[in-house]
KEKEMI-470166 format. One record per residue (C-alpha): x, y, z. Coordinates in steps of 0.25 Angstrom, whole numbers, padded with zeros to 4 digits, always signed. Layout:
N
XYZ...
***
This chain:
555
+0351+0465+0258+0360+0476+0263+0364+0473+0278+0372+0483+0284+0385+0476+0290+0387+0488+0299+0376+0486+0306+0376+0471+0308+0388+0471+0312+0386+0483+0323+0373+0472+0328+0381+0461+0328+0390+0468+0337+0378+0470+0346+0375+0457+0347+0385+0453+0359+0378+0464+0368+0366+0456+0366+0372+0444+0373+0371+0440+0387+0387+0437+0390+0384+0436+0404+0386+0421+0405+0394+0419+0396+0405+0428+0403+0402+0424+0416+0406+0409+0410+0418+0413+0403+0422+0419+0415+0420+0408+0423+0429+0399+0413+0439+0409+0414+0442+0410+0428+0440+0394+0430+0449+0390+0419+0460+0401+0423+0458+0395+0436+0462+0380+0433+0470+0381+0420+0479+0393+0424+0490+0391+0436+0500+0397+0444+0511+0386+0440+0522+0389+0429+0527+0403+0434+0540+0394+0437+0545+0380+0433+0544+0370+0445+0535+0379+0453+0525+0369+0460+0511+0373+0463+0502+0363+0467+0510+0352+0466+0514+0354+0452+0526+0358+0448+0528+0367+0437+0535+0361+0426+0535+0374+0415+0536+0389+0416+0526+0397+0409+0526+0413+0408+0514+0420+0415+0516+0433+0413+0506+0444+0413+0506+0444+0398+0502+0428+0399+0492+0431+0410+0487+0442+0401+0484+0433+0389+0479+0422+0398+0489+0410+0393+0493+0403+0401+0504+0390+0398+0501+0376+0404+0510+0375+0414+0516+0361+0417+0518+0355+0430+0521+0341+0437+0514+0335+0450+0522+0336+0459+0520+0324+0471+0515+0335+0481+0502+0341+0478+0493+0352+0487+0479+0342+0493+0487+0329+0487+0497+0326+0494+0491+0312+0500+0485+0309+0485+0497+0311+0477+0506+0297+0476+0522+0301+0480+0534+0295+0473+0539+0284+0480+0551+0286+0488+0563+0276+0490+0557+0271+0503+0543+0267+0495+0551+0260+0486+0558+0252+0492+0547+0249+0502+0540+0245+0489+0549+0238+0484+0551+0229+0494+0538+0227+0496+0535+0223+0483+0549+0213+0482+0543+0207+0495+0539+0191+0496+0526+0197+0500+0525+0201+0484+0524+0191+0475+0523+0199+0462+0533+0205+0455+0534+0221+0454+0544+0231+0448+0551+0241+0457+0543+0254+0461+0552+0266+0457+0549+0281+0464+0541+0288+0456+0528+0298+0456+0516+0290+0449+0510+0303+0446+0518+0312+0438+0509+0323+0433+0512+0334+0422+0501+0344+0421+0496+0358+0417+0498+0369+0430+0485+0372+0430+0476+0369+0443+0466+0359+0433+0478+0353+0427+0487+0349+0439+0472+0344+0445+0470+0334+0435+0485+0331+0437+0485+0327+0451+0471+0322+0450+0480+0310+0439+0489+0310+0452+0480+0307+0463+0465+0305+0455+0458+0313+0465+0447+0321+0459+0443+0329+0469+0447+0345+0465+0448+0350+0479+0459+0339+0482+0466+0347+0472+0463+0362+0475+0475+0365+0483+0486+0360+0472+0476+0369+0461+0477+0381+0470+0491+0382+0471+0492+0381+0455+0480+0393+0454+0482+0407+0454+0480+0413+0468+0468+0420+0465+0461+0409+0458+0464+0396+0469+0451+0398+0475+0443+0393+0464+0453+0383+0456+0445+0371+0460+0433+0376+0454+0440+0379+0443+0445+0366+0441+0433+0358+0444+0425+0366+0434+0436+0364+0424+0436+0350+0426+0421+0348+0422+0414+0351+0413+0405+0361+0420+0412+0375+0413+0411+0367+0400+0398+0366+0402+0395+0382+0406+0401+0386+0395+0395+0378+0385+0380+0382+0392+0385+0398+0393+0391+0397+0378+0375+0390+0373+0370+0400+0379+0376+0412+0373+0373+0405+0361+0359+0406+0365+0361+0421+0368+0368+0426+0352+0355+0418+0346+0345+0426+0354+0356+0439+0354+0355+0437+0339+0342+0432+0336+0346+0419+0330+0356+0425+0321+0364+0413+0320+0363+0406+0309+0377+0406+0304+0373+0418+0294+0372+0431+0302+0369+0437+0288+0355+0429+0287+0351+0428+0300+0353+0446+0304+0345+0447+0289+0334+0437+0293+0333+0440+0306+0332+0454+0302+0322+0453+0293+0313+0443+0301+0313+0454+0312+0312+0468+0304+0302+0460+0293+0292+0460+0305+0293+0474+0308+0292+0478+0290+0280+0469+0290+0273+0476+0301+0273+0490+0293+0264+0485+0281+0263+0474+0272+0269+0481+0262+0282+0478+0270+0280+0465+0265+0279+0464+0253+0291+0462+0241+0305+0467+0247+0298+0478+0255+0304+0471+0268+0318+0467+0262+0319+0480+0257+0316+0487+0272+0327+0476+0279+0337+0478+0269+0337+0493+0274+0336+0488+0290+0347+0477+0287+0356+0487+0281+0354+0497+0294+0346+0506+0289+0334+0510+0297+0330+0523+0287+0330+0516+0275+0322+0505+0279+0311+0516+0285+0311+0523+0270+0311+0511+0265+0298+0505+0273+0291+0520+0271+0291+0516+0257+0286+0504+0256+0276+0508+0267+0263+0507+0258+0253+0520+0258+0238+0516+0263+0231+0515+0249+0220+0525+0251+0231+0535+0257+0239+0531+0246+0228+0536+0236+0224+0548+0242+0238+0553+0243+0240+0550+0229+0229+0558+0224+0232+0569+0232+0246+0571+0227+0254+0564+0238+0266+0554+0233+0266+0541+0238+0278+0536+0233+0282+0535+0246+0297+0528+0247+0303+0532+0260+0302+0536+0275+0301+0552+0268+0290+0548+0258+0282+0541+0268+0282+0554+0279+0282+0565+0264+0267+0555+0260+0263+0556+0275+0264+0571+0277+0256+0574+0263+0246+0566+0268+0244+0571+0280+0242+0582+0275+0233+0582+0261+0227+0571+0266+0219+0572+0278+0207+0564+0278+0204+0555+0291+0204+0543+0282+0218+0548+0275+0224+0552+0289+0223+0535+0296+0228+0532+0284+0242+0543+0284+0242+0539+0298+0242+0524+0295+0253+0527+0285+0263+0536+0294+0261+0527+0306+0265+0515+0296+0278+0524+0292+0280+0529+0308+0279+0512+0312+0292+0511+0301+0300+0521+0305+0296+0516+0319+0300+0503+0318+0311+0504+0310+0318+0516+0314+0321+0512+0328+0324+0497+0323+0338+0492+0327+0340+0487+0312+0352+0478+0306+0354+0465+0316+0351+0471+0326+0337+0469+0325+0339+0453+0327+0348+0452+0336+0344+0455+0351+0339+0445+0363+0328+0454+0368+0334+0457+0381+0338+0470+0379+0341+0474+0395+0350+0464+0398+0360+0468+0385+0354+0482+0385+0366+0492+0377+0362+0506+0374+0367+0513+0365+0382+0516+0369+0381+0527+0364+0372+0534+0374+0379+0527+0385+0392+0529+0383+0387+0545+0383+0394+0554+0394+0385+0552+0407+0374+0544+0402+0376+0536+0416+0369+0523+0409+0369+0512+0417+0374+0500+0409+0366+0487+0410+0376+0478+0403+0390+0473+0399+0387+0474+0386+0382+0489+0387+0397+0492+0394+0403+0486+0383+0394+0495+0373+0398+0507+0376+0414+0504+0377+0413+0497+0363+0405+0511+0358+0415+0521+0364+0423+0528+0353+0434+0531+0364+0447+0521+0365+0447+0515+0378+0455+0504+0382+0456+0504+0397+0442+0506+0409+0446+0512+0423+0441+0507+0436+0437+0518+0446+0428+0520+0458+0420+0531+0462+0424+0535+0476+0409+0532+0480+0405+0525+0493+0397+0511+0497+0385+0518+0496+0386+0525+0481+0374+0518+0478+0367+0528+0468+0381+0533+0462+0382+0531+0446+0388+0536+0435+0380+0549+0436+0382+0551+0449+0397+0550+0449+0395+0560+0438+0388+0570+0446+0397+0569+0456+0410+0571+0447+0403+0583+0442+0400+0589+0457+0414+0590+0458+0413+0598+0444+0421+0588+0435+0412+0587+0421+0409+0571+0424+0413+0559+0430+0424+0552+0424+0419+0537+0423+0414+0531+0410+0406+0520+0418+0403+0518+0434+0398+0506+0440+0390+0508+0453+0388+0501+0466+0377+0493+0460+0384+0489+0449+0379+0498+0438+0388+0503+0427+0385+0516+0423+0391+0524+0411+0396+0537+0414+0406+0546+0406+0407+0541+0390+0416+0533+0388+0420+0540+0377+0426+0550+0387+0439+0550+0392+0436+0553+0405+0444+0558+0418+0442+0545+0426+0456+0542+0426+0471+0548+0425+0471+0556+0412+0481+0547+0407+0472+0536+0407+0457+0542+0400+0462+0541+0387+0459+0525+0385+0450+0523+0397+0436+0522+0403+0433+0523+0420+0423+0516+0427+0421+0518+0442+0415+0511+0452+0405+0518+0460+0412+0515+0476+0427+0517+0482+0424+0519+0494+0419+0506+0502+0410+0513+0512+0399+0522+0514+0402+0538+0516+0404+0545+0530+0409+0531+0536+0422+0535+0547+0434+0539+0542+0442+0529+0535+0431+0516+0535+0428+0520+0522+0439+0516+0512+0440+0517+0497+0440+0501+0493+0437+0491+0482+0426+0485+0491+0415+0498+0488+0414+0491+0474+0400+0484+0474+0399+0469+0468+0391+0475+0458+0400+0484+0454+0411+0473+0453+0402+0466+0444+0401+0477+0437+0417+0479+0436+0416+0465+0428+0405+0470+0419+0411+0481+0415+0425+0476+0412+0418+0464+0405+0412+0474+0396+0425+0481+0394+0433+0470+0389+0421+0467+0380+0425+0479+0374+0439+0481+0376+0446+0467+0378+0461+0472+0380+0456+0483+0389+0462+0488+0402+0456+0490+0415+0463+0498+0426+0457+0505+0438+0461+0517+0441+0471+0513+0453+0479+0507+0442+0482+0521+0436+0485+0526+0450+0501+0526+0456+0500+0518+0469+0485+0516+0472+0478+0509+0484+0466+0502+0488+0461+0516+0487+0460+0519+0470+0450+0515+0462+0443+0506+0459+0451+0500+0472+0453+0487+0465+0465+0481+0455+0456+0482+0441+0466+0475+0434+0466+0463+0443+0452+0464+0446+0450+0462+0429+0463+0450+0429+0451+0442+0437+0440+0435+0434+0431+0439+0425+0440+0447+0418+0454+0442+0418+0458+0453+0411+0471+0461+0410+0474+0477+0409+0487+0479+0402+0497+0490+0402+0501+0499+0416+0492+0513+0416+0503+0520+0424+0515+0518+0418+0509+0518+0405+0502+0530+0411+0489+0527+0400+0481+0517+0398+0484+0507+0383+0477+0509+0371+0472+0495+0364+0484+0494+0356+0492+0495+0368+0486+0485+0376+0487+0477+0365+0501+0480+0363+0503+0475+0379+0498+0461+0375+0505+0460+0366+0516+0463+0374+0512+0453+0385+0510+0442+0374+0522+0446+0369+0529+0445+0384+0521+0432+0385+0528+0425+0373+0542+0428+0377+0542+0425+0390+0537+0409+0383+0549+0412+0374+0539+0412+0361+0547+0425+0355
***
């Protein structure tokens, strides 16, 4: 059976877009943030530095390289006797004074036994990890509290400033077994998901399961055209054609096995028409002659039975999405809708996208190298309600400029709209900067509605919706999919001294440094006065790796 491995394989790569990643992500996220939280700490910047009550007893590197790569060291550390919320629970070392108090108490002629000296010493000398879970369990061996809270204060100390808030959480969940647990129940249910994705092709021998799968599901549809599609190798030799990716050949070769009615059949013959018919050509030639020296009412049904017999293969197999992709599909065709990218990736098609997964589509089918998405706004106010991607297209060319510069806008509802192909290097930024770039923009800027008194209305970070923050995530979530070591600037980043007043009005490569993303942009846009090609950012890691090891004395 000839199987074309092309095609196959272009299904297989499908398959993913089919998928519901939604929980998934949101779980991975989660685990993320709570395990950076916990695990990660502000301790061993310097030796001896004391956060928390723990005193740090190595020094590890944390430079932006480290940061970059997410490794972070263990970083040792020592109880100290004075701790943030335990200061009463923590036993002190005993002084002079104790002891000799002790002591004499214990050599008194009230004390009969007999007992050895007591000597100063802290009974709880505990070595432990710098991270707010680790010096938990630590002081919790000192004191055997177990309530978090009474710990909270000596985790937050330890925990980077923007992530205190939530440490005890963080800790409590890590503790248990409860992020366990959701992962386990989010990782069964993906499973769940690739069976239904791929219709049970999960055997352990993809081979087996695409042929028979294939074959179960286009068997049906041969059988249907006559019995005679039944018969001998009539229906192997059809799906060996389908399986190989050809639709045409698998019509010729089902118009010549499709059987002539008998009494058609005879009269044809004896009026000179062939009806050796062997493909799609022969089929449509016998129907033609017949029509024409053949015109009896009872002759005529039986033409008509025949070429609606031909016109319901060409039908049904002509338009069928052949290879794997025939089994492998959930049903739910909204919910993972992707068109074909090429016809929304088209100049000013303004399609409004209904999916990560179709984002990621049309930058994984863009011929164009791109390595780096550019964050605008619009200039729009509060009330830009109706504005989209064609109307910030009219207006552009109103002030007679040919089309608006954005490959994507996200409205005030949240929508994502495409707008110039990607495949276009387009004028949405400093020359400099088109070559290896896409823009979107945010419809908003100004945080207001229009005709309010003079200087109420401002340019601000506040006229973006929630929706179209979520969208922000969606978005980059999709470009990362396709473009892992990609950059993401705003276009204030490529500016000299900008304010509050630049687009997008927000720090993108903070904002992307957080949660979900925790992602990093590398390289400097002005001073390199470009943006890096792949093997460039590359390059940079490896330069930051590089960085990294020296500064642990590895090189």
């Amino acid at each position: 059976m000839a199987i074309s491995i092309d095609k196959m394989a272009e299904e297989l790569a499908k398959i993913s877009t089919r998928i519901d990643y939604t929980d998934l992500h949101t779980n991975l996220d989660k685990a993320v943030a709570l395990t950076k939280t916990g695990e990660t700490t502000k301790l061993g910047l310097t030796l001896g530095e004391n956060l928390g009550g723990f005193e740090a007893l190595t020094e590890i590197a944390k430079t932006q390289g480290e940061k970059l790569l997410v490794l972070y060291e263990p970083v040792i550390t020592q109880m100290s006797e004075f701790v943030p919320g335990l200061e009463e629970d923590i036993k002190k070392p005993l002084t002079s004074d104790n002891e000799t108090a002790i002591n004499s108490i214990i050599k008194s002629s009230a004390v009969t036994s007999t007992a050895t000296t007591v000597k100063s010493s802290m009974n709880h000398k505990v070595i432990s990890d710098g991270s707010p879970i680790a010096i938990k369990a630590g002081a919790g061996t000192a004191t055997g509290i177990t309530d978090t809270g009474k710990y909270e204060d000596m985790m937050k100390e330890v925990t980077e400033d923007d992530l205190k808030d939530g440490v005890a959480q963080a800790v409590e969940v890590l503790q248990s077994d409860e992020l366990k647990t959701q992962l386990a129940n989010t990782f069964k249910d993906l499973d769940t998901k690739i069976v239904k994705a791929t219709n049970g092709l999960n055997s352990g021998s993809l081979l087996k399961d695409v042929s028979e799968n294939f074959s179960s599901t286009f068997g049906n549809i041969l059988g249907n055209f006559g019995s005679e599609f039944t018969t001998g190798d009539n229906t192997n030799s059809v799906l060996n054609k389908l399986l190989g990716g050809s639709n045409t050949d698998a019509i010729n070769k089902s118009a010549g096995i499709k059987t002539i009615p008998l009494n058609l059949s005879r009269e044809a013959a004896e009026n000179g028409i062939s009806t050796d018919v062997r493909n799609l050509d022969g089929a449509e030639n016998f129907i033609q002659k017949a029509l024409s020296r053949l015109s009896s009412v009872d002759f005529g049904s039986l033409i008509t039975e025949y070429q609606t017999g031909i016109d319901d293969i060409i039908t049904k197999l002509g338009s069928a999405n052949t290879s794997v992709a025939a089994t492998v599909s959930d049903g739910n065709t909204a919910r993972h809708r992707v068109r074909n990218a090429e016809e929304t990736k088209a100049d000013n098609t303004f399609t409004s996208l209904s999916s990560q997964e179709e984002i990621t589509s049309i930058l994984s089918s863009t011929t164009r190298e791109f390595t780096t998405v550019v964050w605008h706004w619009s200039g729009h106010y509060n009330n830009a309600a109706n504005i989209g991607a064609e109307e910030l297209d009219a207006e552009y060319k109103e002030i007679g400029l040919k089309q608006s510069p954005y490959h994507f806008v996200i409205k005030k509802d949240g929508t994502i709209e495409t707008g110039t192909s990607t495949e276009n290097e387009s004028a949405h930024t400093l020359e400099e900067y088109r070559k290896l770039s896409i823009g979107v923009v945010f419809v908003g800027g100004y945080n207001g509605s229009p005709g309010g008194p003079p200087g109420t209305v401002e340019l601000s970070v506040k006229s973006l919706t929630r929706a179209q923050w979520d969208s922000f995530y969606i978005f980059m979530k999709a470009f990362y999919m396709e473009r892992p070591g990609g950059n993401a600037f705003g276009q204030n980043d490529l500016i000299e001294n900008p304010s509050s007043h630049n687009g997008p009005g927000f720090d993108v490569r903070a904002k992307i440094a957080e949660y979900p993303l925790f992602k990093t942009s590398v390289g400097e846009p002005i001073i390199d006065k470009k943006f890096l090609t792949h093997e460039e950012i590359l390059q940079e890691l490896k330069t930051a790796d590089r960085a990294l090891n020296e500064s642990k004395d590895i090189q």
